[in-house]
C-alpha positions as CSV (number, residue, x, y, z in Angstrom):
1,X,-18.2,117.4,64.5
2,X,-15.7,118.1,62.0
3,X,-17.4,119.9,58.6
4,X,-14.4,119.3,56.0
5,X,-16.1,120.7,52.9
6,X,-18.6,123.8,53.4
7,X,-20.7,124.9,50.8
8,X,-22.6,128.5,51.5
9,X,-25.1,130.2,49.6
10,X,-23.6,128.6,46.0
11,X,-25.4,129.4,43.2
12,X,-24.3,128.5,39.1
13,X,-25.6,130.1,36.3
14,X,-25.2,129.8,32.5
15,X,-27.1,132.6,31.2
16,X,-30.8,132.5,32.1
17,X,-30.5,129.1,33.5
18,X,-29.9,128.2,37.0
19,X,-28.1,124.9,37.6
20,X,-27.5,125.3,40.8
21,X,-29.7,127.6,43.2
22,X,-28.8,129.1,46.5
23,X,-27.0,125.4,48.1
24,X,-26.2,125.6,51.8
25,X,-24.3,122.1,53.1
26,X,-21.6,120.7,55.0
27,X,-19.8,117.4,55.2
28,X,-18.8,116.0,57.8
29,X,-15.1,114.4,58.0
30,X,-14.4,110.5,57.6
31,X,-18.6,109.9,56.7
32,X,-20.1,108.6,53.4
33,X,-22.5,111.6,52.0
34,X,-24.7,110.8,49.5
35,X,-26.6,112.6,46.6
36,X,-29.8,111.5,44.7
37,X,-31.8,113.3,42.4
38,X,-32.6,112.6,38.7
39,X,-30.4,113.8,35.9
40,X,-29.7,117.0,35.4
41,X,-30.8,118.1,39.1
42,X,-27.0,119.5,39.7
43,X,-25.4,117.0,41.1
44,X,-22.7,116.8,38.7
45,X,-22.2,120.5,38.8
46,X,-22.4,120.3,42.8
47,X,-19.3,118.1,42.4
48,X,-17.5,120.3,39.9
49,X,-17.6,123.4,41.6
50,X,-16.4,121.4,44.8
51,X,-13.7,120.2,42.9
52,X,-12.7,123.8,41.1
53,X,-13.3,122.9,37.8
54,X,-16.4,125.6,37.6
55,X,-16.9,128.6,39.2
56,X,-19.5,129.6,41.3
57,X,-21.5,132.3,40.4
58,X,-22.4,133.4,43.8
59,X,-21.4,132.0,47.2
60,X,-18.4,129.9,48.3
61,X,-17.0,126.8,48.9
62,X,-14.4,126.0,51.7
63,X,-12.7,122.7,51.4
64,X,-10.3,122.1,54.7
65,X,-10.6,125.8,55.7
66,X,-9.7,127.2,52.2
67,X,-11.7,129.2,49.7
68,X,-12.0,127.2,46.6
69,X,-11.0,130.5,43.6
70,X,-9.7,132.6,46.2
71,X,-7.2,130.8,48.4
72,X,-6.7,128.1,46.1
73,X,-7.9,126.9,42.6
74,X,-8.2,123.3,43.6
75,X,-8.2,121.6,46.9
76,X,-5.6,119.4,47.7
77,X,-6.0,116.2,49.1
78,X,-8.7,115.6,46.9
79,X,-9.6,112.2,44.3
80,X,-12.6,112.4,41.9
81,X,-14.8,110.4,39.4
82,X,-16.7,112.8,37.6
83,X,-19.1,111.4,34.2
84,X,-17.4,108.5,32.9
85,X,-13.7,108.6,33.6
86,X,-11.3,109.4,30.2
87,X,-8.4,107.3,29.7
88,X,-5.9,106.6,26.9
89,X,-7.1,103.7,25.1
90,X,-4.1,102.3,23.6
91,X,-2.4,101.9,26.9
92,X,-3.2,99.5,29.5
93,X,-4.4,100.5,33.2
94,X,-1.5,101.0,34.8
95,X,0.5,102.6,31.9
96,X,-2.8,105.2,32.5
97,X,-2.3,105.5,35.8
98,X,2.0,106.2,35.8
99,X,1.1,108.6,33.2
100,X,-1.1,110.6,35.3
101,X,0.9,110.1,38.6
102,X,3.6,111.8,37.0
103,X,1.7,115.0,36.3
104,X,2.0,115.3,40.2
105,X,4.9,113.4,41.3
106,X,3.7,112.7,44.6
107,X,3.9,108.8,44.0
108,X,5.4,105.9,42.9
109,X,5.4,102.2,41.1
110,X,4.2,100.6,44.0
111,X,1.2,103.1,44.9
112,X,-0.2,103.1,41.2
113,X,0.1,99.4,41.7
114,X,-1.9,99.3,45.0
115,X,-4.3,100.9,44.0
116,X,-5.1,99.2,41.0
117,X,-4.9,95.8,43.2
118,X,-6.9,97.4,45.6
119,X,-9.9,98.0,43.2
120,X,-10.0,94.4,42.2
121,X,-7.9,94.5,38.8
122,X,-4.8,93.5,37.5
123,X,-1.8,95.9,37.7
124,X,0.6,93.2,35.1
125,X,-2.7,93.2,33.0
126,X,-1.2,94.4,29.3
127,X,-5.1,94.5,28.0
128,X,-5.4,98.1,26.5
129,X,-8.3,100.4,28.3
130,X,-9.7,100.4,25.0
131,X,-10.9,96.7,25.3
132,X,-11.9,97.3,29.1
133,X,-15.5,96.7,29.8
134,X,-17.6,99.7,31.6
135,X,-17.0,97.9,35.1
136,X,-13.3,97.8,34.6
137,X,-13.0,101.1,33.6
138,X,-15.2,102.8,36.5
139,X,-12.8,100.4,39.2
140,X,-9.5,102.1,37.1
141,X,-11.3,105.1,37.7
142,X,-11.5,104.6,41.3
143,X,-8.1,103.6,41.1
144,X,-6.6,106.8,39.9
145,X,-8.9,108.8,41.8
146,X,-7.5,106.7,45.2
147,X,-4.0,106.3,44.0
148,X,-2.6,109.3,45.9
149,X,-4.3,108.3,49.1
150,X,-6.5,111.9,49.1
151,X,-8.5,112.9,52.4
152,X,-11.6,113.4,49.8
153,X,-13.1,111.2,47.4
154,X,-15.6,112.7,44.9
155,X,-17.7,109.5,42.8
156,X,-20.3,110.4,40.5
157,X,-22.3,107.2,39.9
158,X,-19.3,105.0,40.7
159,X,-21.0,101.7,40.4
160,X,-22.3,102.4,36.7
161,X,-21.4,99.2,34.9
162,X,-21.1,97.1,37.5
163,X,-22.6,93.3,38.3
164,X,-23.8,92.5,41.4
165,X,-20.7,91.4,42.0
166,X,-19.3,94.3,41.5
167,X,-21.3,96.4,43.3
168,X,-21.2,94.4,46.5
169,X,-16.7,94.3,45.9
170,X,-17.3,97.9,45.8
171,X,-19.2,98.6,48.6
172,X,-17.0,96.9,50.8
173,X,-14.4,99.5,49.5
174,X,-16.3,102.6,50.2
175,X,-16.8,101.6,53.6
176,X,-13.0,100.4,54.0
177,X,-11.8,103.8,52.7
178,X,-14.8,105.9,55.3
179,X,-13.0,103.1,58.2
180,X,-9.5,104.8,57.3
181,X,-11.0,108.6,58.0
182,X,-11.4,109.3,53.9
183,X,-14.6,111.7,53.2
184,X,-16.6,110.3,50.4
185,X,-19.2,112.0,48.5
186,X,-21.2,110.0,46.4
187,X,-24.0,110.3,43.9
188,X,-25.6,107.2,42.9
189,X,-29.4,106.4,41.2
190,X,-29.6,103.1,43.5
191,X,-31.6,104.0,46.8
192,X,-30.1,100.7,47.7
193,X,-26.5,101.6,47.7
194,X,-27.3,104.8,48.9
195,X,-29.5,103.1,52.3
196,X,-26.4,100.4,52.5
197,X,-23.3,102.7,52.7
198,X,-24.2,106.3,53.7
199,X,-24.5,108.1,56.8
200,X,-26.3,111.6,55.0
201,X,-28.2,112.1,52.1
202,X,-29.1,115.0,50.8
203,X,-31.6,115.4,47.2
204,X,-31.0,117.8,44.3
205,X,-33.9,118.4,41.8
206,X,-33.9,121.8,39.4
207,X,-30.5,122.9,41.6
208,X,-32.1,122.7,44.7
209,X,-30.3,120.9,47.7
210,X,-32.1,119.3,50.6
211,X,-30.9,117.6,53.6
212,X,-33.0,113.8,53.8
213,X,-31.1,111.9,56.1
């Protein structure tokens, strides 16, 4: 066993209010985690402070044998969809997506357009993100969040918006990128997708984190 994210003793506080209280996990390389709990149970936040966008109050978390805050302030290697994803509305998908690469650098024409192939869109598509349904926009968002071909993927309720379709063109690609040694953690409100693609589940209610499957 390979534990590629470690979260110890985390806790998050925002004044009197505990959002997340006293979490202890692991996940395990190359295996589809899930989270389930209703909203506001912390799963969102779980996510956040994996990703180093908020700190911890107490406790740590280790991604790839480094402190997140102390060794570095994000983890590399790392792709997210967190709450619905923001893009520029006026551009189209893959004008998004070359805008974003370039904050980085690490990529190229040809990956941005991969990805966004990959996920079931058009990357010669000139329709503006403004005009994109919800579905489109949560498979761009999966595009960005793939396009630098990270270790970890982070998707907060990735299949909002989708048909059934959809959902079943996306499952597929979950379990393609867990088949290619990506970690995925995902939260999702369908006990269906959840049963279908994951091999752990944990639940989160009031900030507490328990191990189900």
């Amino acid at each position: 066993m390979s534990d590629i994210i470690e979260i110890s003793h985390v806790t998050k506080k925002y004044g009197a209010a505990t959002v997340l209280n006293d979490v202890n996990i692991s996940f395990e390389k190359g295996k589809i985690h899930g989270l389930i709990g209703r909203n506001g149970s912390g799963k969102t936040m779980l996510m956040k402070c994996i990703c180093g966008f908020v700190p911890v109050t107490q406790g740590s978390v280790t991604v790839n044998g480094k402190k997140i805050g102390k060794d570095i302030d994000v983890p590399e290697n790392l792709g997210a969809i967190i709450e619905t994803p923001g893009f520029l509305n006026n551009y189209s998908g893959y004008n998004n997506l070359k805008f974003l690469a370039g904050i980085n650098k690490k990529i190229g024409r040809e990956q941005i357009r991969e990805a966004i192939s990959f996920v079931g869109l058009d990357p010669d598509s000139k329709k503006h993100v403004g005009r994109y349904s919800l579905g489109m926009r949560q498979r761009l968002g999966l595009a960005q969040a793939i396009m630098e071909n990270p270790d970890i993927l982070l998707l907060d309720e990735p299949m909002n918006g989708l048909d059934k379709h959809g959902v079943k063109e996306m499952r597929e690609l979950f379990k393609s990128l867990a088949q290619q040694g990506k970690t995925i953690i995902m939260a999702n409100h369908s006990a269906e997708d959840i049963d279908v693609l994951c091999d752990t589940v944990c639940e989160m209610d009031l900030g507490v984190l328990t191990r189900v499957k």
